[in-house]
C-alpha positions in Angstrom: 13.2 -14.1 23.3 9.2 -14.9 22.4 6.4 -15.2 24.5 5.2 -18.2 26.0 1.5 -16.8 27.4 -1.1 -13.8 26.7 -3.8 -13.2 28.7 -6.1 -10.2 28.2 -8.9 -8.9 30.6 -11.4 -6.1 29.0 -8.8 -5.3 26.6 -10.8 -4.2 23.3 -13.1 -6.6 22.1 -12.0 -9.3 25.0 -13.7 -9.4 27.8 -11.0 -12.5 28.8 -9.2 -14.5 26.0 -5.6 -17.1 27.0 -3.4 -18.1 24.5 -0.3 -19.9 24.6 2.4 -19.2 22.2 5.4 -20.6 20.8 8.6 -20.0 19.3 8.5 -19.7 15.3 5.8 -18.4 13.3 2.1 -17.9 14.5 -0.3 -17.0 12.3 -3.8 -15.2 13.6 -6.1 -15.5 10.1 -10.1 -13.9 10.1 -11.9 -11.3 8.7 -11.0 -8.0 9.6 -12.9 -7.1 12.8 -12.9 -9.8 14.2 -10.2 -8.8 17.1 -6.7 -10.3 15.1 -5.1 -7.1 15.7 -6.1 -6.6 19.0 -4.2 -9.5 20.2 -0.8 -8.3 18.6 -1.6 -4.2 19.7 -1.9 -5.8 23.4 2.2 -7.2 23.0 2.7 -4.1 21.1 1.8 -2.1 24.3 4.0 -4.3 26.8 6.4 -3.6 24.6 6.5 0.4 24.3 3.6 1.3 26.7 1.9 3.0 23.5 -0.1 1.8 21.3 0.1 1.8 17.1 -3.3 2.4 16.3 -4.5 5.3 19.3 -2.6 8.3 20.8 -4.6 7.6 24.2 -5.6 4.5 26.6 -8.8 4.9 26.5 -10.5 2.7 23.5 -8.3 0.1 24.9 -10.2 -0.8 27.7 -13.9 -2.8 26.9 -16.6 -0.9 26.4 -18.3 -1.1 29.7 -15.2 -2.0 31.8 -13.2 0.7 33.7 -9.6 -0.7 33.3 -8.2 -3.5 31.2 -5.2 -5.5 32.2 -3.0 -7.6 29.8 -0.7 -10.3 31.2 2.3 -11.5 29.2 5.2 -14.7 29.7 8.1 -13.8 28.3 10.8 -16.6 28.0 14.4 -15.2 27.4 16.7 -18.1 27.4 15.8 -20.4 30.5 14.8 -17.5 32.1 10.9 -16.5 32.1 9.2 -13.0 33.2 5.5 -12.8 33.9 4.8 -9.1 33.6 1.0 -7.2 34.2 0.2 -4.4 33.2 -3.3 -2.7 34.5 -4.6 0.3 32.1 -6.7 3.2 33.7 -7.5 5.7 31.6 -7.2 8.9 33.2 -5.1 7.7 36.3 -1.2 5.9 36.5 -1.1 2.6 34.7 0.1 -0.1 37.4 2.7 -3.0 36.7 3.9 -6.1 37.9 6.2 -8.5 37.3 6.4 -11.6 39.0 3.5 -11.2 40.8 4.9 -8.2 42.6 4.1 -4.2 42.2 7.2 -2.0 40.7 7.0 1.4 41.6 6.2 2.5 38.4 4.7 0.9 35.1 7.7 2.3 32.8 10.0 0.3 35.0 9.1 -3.2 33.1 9.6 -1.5 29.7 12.5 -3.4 28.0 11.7 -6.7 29.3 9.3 -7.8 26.1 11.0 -6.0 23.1 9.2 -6.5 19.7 9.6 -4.5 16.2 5.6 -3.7 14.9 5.3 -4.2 10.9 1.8 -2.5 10.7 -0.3 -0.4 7.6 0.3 2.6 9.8 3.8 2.1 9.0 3.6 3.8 5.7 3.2 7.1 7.7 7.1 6.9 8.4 7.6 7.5 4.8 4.6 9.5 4.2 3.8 11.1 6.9 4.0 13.5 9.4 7.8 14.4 11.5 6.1 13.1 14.5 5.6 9.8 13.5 9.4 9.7 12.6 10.4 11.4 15.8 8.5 8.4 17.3 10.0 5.4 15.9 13.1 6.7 16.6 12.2 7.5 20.4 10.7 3.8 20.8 13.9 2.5 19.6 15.8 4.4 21.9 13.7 3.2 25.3 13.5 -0.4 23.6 17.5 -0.3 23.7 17.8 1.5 26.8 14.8 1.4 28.8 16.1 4.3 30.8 15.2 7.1 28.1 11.4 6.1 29.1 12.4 8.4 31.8 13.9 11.1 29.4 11.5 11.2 27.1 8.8 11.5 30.3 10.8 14.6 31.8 11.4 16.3 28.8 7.5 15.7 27.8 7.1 17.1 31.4 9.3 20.3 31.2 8.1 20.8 27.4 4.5 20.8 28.9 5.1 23.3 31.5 7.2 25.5 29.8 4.4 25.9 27.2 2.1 26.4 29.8 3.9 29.5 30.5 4.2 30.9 27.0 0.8 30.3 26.3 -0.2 32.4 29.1 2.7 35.1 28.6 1.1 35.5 24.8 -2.4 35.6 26.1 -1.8 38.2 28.5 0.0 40.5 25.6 -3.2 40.6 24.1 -4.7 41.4 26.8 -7.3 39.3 26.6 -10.2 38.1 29.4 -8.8 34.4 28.3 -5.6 35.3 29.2 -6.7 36.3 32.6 -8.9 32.9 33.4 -5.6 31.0 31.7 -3.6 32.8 34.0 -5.1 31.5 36.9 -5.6 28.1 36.0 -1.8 27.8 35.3 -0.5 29.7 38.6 0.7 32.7 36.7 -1.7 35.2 37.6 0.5 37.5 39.5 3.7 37.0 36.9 4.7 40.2 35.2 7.0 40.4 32.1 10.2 40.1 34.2 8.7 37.2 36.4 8.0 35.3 33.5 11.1 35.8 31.3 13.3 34.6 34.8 10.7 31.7 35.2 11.1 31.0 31.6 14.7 31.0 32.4 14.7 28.3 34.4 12.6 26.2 32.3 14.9 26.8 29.4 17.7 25.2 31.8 15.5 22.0 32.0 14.7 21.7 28.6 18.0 21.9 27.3 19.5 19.7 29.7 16.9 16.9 28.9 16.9 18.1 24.7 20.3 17.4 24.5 20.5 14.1 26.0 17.5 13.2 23.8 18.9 14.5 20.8 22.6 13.0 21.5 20.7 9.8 21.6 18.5 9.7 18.6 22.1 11.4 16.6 23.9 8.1 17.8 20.9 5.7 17.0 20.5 7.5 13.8 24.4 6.7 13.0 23.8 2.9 13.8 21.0 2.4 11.8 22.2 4.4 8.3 24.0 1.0 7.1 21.5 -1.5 8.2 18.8 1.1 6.9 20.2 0.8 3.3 21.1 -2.9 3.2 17.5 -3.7 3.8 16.1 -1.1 1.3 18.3 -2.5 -1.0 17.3 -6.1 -0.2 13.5 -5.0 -0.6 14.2 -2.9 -3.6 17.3 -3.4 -5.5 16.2 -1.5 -8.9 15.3 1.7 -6.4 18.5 4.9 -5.6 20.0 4.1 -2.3 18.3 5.2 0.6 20.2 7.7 3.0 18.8 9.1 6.4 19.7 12.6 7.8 18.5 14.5 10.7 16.8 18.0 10.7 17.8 20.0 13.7 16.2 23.1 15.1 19.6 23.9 16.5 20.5 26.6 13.4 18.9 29.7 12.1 15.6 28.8 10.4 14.6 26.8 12.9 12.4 28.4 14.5 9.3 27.6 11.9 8.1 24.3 10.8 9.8 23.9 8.3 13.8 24.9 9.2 16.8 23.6 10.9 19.9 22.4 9.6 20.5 19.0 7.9 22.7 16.8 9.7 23.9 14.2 7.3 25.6 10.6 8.6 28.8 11.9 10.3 30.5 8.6 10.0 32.7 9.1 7.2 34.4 11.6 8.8 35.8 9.8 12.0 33.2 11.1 14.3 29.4 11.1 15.7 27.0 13.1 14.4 26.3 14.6 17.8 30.3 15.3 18.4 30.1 16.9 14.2 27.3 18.8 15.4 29.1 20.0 18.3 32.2 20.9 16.9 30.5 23.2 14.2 28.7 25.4 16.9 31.5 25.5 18.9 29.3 24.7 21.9 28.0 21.6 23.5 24.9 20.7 22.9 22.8 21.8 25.8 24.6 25.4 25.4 23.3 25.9 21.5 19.7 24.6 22.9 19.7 27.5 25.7 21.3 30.4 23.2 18.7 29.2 20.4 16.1 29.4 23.2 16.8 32.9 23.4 17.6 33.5 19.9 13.7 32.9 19.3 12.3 33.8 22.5 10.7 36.9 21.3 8.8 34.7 18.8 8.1 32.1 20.8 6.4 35.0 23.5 4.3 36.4 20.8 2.9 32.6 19.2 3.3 31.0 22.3 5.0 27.6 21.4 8.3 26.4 22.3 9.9 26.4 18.8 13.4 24.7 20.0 14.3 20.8 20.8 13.7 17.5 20.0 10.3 18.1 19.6 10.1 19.9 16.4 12.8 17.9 14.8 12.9 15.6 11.7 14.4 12.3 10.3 14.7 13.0 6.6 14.5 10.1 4.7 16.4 10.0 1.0 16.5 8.0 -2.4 20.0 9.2 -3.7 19.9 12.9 -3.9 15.7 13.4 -3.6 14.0 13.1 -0.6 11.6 10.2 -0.4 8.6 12.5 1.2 6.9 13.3 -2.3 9.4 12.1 -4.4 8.9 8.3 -3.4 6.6 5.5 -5.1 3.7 4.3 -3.6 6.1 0.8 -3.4 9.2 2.3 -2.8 7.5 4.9 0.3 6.7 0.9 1.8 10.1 -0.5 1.0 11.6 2.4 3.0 9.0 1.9 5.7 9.6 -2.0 6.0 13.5 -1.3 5.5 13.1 1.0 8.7 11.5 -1.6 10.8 13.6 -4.4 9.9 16.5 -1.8 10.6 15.9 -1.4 13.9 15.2 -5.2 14.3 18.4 -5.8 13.5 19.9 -3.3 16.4 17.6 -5.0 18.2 18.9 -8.5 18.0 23.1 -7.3 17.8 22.5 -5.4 21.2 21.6 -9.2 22.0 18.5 -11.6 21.5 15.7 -11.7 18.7 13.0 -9.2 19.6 9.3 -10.8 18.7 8.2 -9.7 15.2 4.7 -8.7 14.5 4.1 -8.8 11.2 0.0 -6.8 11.3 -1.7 -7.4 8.5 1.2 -6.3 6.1 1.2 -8.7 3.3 -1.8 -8.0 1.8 -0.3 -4.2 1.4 2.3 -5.3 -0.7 3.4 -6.6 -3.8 4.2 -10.7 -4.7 8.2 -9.6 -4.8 8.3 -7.6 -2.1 6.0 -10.0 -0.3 8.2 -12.6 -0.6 11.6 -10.8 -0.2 10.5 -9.9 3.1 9.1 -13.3 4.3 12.3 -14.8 3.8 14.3 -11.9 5.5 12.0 -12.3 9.1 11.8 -16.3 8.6 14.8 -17.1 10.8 13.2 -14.8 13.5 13.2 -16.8 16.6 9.2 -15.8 16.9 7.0 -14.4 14.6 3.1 -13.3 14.6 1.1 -12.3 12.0 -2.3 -11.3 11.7 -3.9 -12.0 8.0 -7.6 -11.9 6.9 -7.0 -15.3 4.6 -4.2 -17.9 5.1 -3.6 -17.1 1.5 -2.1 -13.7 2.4 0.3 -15.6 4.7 3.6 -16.2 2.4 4.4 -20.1 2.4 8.2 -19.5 3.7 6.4 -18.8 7.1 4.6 -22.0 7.3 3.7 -22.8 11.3 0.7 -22.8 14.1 -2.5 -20.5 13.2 -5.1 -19.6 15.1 -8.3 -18.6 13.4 -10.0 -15.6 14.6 -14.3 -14.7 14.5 -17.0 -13.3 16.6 -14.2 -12.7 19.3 -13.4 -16.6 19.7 -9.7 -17.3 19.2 -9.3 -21.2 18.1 -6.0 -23.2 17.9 -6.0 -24.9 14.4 -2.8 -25.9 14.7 
C-alpha cells in the first residue's frame, strides 16, 4: 500500500497544495513552521479520522475558511482508491470515495492505514492512561474498521449515561445548578427511582459495548506482547525486557484512578487474556461490567462519573519487574515508545500489506544508535515519509525523493 496523490484544500497552513508521491522513502526537509507536518497530520487523519497533534477539528481548517477538505490516492496492489474527506467543525464530516458520497465518513476508515512515529509519541511511555487507551483503540479500527463504530456507541452511551449522573449528584445537593442541568439534559421530572431504572438501562448498553471493546483491546494486547519486546530489544538490547499488562476496572479497587486488577499476558497458559479474565470471575464479561456497575453505583451517584469500562482502563507498560512509567530513562521511555509503533506496524503488515510509515520529525529526538537501528528496521517499508528540519537529520539508509518545505511552498528536489 502507499499513496500515489495528496491534495489539501484550507487544511492548516494550505490554502491548496498537490503532491504526487511514490513508493519508498520521501523525505519533507524545512525549518520547523513551515507546514512539513501538516502534510503528514492530513494522511494521519484519513487514516484514523483523528489527528496527533489536536483533540478537535477545528485548527485544522485555514484560518479564514469554514471547512477544509483533504484528498488522498491510495494504490493497493493494481488496485487504486481516491477517498475525500470534507472537515466541518461543529457539523458531520462528509466522505467520498471514488467520487461518490458514503453514508458516513467512518465508513472509508481502513482503506489508507498508516503507523504515526511522532514527538508526541513519548506520551505513550510517559504519559497519561488515555493516550495508551488510544493507540490501542486506533489499532483496533485500523485492523477492523468496524470498531469505529464501537468505539462511537460506547463514546455515545458513556456520554449519556454521564449525563445522567451528573444531574442525579447535582440534584442531591440540591443545588439551583442542578435544577437548570436538569432541564437541559431532559431529567427534570426524574426522581431517585426514575433515575436508578434509567440508569439501569444505560448500564445494559455500556456493558454490552465495554465488553466487546475490552475483549478486543485483551486480544490485540496478546498479539502485540511478542512483537512489542522483539523491537524493544532490537532498539535497546543492553535495557530489561519490556512486558505489557492490562489494568482492568473489572475488580475491587477499581472504582478510583488508580485501581483495577492487572491482567498479565495470558498466553502462557493456553488461553486469551479475555477468556483468563473470564474464567476467574466466573462470569462473562458484560455480566462482571453490569455487577461492578452496581458495586460502585453509590459512588458513582454521589461524584457523578461513570467509574467502570474501558474508559478508565490502563496499558501498563514494564522493564523486567518495574514499571517503565517513572522507572524508565529518558532513552529507554523512547525505545518503548518507537518499539510500540513499530509493534503495531508489524500487525499491521501480517494482517496483510505494508501500512505507510510516517516517520514526523523523530530523528532528531533520538540518539545516533537508536537513530540508526531504527532506520534500518523501517527501510524495507514499501513507503516511507518523513518530515526533518535538515536533510542531515535524515539517516542515509533512507536515501530517496525530498521535497523541501518554506513559506508554505512545497518543491520537488528530487
Amino acid at each position: 500500500m502507499h499513496v500515489a496523490h495528496l491534495s489539501l484544500t484550507d487544511f492548516r497552513s494550505y490554502a491548496s497544495v498537490e503532491l504526487g508521491l511514490e513508493p519508498g522513502v520521501t523525505a519533507f526537509v524545512g525549518p520547523n513552521g513551515q507546514g512539513k507536518t501538516n502534510l503528514v497530520e492530513a494522511l494521519g487523519y484519513v487514516a484514523t479520522h483523528s489527528s496527533h497533534r489536536v483533540a478537535g477539528d477545528a485548527p485544522l481548517v485555514r484560518q479564514g475558511a469554514t471547512r477544509a477538505v483533504i484528498r488522498c490516492a491510495v494504490q493497493r496492489d493494481d488496485r487504486r482508491a481516491l477517498i475525500e474527506l470534507e472537515i466541518n467543525p461543529g457539523r458531520a464530516n462528509r466522505a467520498r470515495l471514488n467520487r461518490s458520497p458514503v453514508p458516513r465518513a467512518r465508513d472509508v476508515v481502513g482503506l489508507l492505514r498508516t503507523v504515526l512515529f511522532a514527538p508526541e509519541d513519548l506520551s505513550l511511555s510517559k504519559g497519561d492512561p488515555s493516550e495508551r487507551r488510544r493507540f490501542l483503540d486506533d489499532l483496533l479500527v485500523a485492523r477492523a474498521p468496524r470498531f469505529a463504530g464501537v468505539r462511537a456507541d460506547y463514546d455515545r452511551v458513556l456520554k449519556q449515561r454521564g449525563a445522567l449522573l451528573r444531574t442525579a449528584a447535582q440534584a442531591r445537593r440540591g443545588s439551583r445548578s442542578a435544577r437548570r442541568a436538569e432541564s437541559d439534559t431532559g431529567f427534570a421530572a426524574a426522581g431517585a427511582g426514575d433515575v436508578l431504572s434509567t440508569l439501569e438501562v444505560w448500564d445494559a448498553h455500556l456493558a454490552r459495548h465495554g465488553a466487546e471493546l475490552l475483549r478486543a483491546r485483551l486480544e490485540l494486547i496478546e498479539a502485540l506482547h511478542p512483537l512489542v519486546a522483539g523491537a524493544y530489544a532490537a532498539l535497546a538490547p543492553a535495557s530489561a525486557p519490556a512486558t505489557l499488562a492490562y489494568r482492568s476496572t473489572l475488580s475491587t479497587g477499581g472504582d478510583n484512578d488508580e485501581g483495577g486488577e492487572l491482567l498479565e499476558d495470558a498466553g502462557e497458559r493456553g488461553s486469551s487474556a479475555a477468556q483468563t479474565l473470564s474464567t476467574d470471575l466466573g462470569k462473562t464479561l458484560e455480566e462482571r461490567i453490569r455487577e461492578r456497575l452496581l458495586e460502585v453505583r453509590q459512588s458513582e451517584l454521589e461524584r457523578g462519573v461513570t467509574l467502570v469500562g474501558p474508559h478508565r482502563d490502563d496499558l501498563i507498560l514494564g522493564l523486567g519487574d518495574l514499571p517503565a512509567r517513572g522507572y524508565a530513562s529518558h532513552g529507554e521511555s523512547w525505545s518503548f515508545a518507537l518499539a510500540l509503533r513499530l509493534a503495531a506496524y508489524d500487525l499491521l503488515r501480517a494482517d496483510g500489506g505494508d501500512p505507510v510509515l510516517i516517520l514526523d520529525d523523530v530523528f532528531a529526538e533520538l540518539d545516533t544508535q537508536r537513530r540508526r537501528r531504527l532506520a534500518e528496521i523501517v527501510a524495507p517499508a514499501e513507503q516511507v515519509l518523513i518530515t526533518a528540519a535538515v536533510p542531515d537529520d535524515v539517516p542515509r539508509e533512507l536515501s530517496g525523493g525530498r521535497y523541501d518545505v518554506a513559506e508554505g511552498s512545497v518543491t520537488r528536489v528530487r
